[in-house]
C-alpha positions as CSV (number, residue, x, y, z in Angstrom):
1,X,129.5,123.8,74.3
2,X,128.7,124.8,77.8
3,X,126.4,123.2,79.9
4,X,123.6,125.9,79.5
5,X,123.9,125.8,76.3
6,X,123.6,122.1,76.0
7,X,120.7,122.0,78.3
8,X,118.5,124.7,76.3
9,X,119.1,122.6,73.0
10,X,118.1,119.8,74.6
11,X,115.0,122.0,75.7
12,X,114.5,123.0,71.8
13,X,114.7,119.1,71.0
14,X,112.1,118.5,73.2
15,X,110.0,121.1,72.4
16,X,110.0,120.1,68.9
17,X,109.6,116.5,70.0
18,X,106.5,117.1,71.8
19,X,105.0,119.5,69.0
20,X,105.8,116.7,66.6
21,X,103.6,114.4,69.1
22,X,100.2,116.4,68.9
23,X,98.4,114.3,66.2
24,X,99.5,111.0,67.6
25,X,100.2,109.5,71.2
26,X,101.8,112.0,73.8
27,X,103.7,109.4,75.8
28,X,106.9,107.9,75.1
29,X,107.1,104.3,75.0
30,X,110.3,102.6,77.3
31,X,112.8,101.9,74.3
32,X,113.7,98.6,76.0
33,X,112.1,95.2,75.0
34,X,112.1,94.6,79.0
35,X,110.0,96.7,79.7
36,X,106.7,95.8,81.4
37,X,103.3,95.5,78.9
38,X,101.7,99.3,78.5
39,X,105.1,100.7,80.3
40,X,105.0,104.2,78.6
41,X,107.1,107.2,80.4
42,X,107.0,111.0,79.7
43,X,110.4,112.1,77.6
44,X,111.8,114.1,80.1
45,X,112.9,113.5,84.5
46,X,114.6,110.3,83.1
47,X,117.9,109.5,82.2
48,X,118.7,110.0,78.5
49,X,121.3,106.8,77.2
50,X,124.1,108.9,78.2
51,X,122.7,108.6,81.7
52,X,121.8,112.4,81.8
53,X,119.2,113.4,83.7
54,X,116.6,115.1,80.7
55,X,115.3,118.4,82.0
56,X,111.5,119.3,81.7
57,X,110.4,121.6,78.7
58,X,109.1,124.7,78.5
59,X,105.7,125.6,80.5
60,X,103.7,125.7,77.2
61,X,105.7,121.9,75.8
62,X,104.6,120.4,79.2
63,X,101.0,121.9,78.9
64,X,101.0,120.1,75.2
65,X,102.5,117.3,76.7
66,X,99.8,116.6,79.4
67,X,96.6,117.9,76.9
68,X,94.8,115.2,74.8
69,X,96.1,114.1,71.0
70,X,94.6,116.7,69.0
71,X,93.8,116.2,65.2
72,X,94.2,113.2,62.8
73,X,91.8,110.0,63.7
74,X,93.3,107.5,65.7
75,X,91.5,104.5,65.4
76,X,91.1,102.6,69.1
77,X,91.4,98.9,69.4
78,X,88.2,97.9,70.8
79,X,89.5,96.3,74.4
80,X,88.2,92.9,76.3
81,X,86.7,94.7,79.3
82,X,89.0,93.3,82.2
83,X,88.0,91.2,85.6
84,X,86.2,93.3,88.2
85,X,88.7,94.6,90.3
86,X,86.5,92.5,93.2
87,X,87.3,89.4,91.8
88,X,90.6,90.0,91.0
89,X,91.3,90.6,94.7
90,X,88.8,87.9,95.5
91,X,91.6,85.3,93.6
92,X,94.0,86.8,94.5
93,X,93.4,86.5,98.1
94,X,92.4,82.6,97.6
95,X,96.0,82.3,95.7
96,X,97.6,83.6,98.4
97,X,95.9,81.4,100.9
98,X,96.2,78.3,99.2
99,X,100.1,79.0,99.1
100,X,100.2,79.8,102.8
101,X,98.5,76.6,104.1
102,X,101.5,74.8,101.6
103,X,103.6,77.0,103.7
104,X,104.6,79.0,101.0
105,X,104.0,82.9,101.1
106,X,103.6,84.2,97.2
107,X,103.4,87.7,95.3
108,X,100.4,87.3,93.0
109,X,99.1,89.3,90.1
110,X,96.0,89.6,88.0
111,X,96.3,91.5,84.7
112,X,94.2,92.3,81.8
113,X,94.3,91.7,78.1
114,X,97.3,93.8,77.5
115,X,99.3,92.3,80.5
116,X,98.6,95.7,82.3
117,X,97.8,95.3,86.4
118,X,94.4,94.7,87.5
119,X,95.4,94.1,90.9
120,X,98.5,92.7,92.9
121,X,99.3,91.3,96.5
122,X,102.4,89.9,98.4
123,X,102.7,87.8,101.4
124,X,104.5,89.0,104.4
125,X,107.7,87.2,103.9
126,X,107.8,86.3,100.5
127,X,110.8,85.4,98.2
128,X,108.5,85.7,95.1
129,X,107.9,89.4,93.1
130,X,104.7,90.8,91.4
131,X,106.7,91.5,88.6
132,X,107.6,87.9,87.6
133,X,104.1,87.6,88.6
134,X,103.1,89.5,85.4
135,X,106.0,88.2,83.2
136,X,104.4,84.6,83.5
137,X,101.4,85.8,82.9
138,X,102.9,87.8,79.8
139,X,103.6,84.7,78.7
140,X,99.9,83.0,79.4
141,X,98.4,85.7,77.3
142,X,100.8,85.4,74.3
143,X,100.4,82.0,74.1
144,X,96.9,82.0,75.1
145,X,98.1,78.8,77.5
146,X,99.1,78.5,81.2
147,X,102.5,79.4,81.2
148,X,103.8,75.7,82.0
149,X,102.9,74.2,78.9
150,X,104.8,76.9,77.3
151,X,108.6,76.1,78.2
152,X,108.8,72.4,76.9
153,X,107.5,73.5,73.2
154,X,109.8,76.2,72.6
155,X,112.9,74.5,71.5
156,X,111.6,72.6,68.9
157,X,108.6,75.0,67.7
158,X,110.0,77.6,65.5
159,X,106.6,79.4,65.7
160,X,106.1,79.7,69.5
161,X,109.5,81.0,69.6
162,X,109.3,83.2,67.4
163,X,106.5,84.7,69.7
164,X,108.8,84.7,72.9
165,X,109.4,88.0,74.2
166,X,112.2,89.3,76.3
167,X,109.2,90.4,78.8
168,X,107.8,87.0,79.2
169,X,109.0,84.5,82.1
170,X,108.6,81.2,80.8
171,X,108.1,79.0,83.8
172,X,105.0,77.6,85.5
173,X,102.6,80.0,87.4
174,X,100.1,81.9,85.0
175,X,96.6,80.9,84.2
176,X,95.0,82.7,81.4
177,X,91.5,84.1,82.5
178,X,88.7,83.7,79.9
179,X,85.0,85.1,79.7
180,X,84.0,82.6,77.4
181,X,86.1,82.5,73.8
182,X,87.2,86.1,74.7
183,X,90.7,86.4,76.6
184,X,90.6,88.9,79.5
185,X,93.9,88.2,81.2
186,X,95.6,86.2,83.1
187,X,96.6,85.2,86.9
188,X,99.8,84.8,88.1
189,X,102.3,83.6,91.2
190,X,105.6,83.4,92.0
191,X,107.8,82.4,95.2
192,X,106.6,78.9,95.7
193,X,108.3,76.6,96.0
194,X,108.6,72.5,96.1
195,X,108.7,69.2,94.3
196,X,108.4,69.2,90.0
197,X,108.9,71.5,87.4
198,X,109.7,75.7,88.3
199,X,106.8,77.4,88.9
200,X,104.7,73.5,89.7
201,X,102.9,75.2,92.6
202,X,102.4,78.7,92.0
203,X,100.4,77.5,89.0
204,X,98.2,75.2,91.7
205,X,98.0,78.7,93.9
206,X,96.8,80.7,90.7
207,X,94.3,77.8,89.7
208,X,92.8,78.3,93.1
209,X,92.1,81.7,92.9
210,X,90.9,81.2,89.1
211,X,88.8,78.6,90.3
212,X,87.4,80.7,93.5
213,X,86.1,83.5,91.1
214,X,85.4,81.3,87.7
215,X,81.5,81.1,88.3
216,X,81.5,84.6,88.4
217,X,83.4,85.4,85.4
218,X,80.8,87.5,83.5
């Protein structure tokens, strides 16, 4: 088959795809489990798994592709609303600080219920990532526990590992963040680093900027 060829059947495939999509969700989920919480990618301008770059559809496909879900119901999950974007900064920027006078400089993340961004930061110099960041805190919100607590139990408790997820980052350095009994999200560091357990004071850094914003967690 030649290469045009190939590429316009691919083009039919996605067509189809996308047609097949209009009742439902237009985005394609990542296939792998690594991927990041509420990582969703258009199926085309990626690489296939034959590492292939996929071409984009038709004009009308890509018009379907970017319009609403049309027909059938889809019921919504009704969704904690997340921390304000100002306090998120707001403890983030007391995370951060608390690290630095430790003489540590941290990447820091809030996130919401789902484990999507709320905000991020990193310190000039810093070894530590956002994205470990939100793989501890991954783990905070699917254990509902700051992530240090998390590590020690897993061995022997067949039901917390059975929760573990190749996203999560079990080591200390999440908080979860709660507005009374609901869970909102969770806050997170990495790149400190020092006496005691992994992770020992990046969880002290992400208590401070919990604890900077916590009276105003409404």
């Amino acid at each position: 088959m030649h290469k045009s060829s190939g590429a316009l059947a691919l083009g039919g495939l996605l067509v189809a795809a996308i047609a097949a999509t209009a009742a439902g969700a237009l985005r394609e989920s990542i296939a792998s489990p690594r991927s990041l919480p509420t990582d969703a990618l258009p199926p085309f301008s990626m690489l296939d798994d034959s590492g292939k770059l996929v071409p984009l559809p038709d004009p009308k496909a890509l018009a379907a592709f970017a319009s609403p879900a049309t027909g059938g119901a889809v019921k919504k999950v009704a969704l904690p609303r997340p921390l304000a974007l100002d306090l998120a900064t707001d403890a983030l920027r007391a995370s951060l600080a608390t690290c630095a006078r430790m003489g540590f400089p941290i990447a820091a993340a809030v996130v919401d219920s789902e484990g999507k961004p709320v905000a991020m930061m990193v310190e000039a110099g810093s070894e530590g990532s956002v994205f470990v960041a939100m793989r501890k805190a991954a783990t905070a919100l699917g254990y509902k526990v700051p992530s240090s607590t998390v590590g020690a139990a897993l061995p022997a408790d067949k039901v917390r590992l059975e929760k573990l997820t190749p996203v999560m980052f079990i080591a200390g350095g999440a908080l979860p963040i709660w507005r009374g009994k609901e869970l909102i999200g969770a806050i997170a560091a990495s790149g400190a680093h020092g006496e005691g357990p992994i992770g020992t004071q990046d969880e002290a850094c992400a208590k401070a900027g919990l604890e900077r914003i916590a009276a105003r967690i409404m």
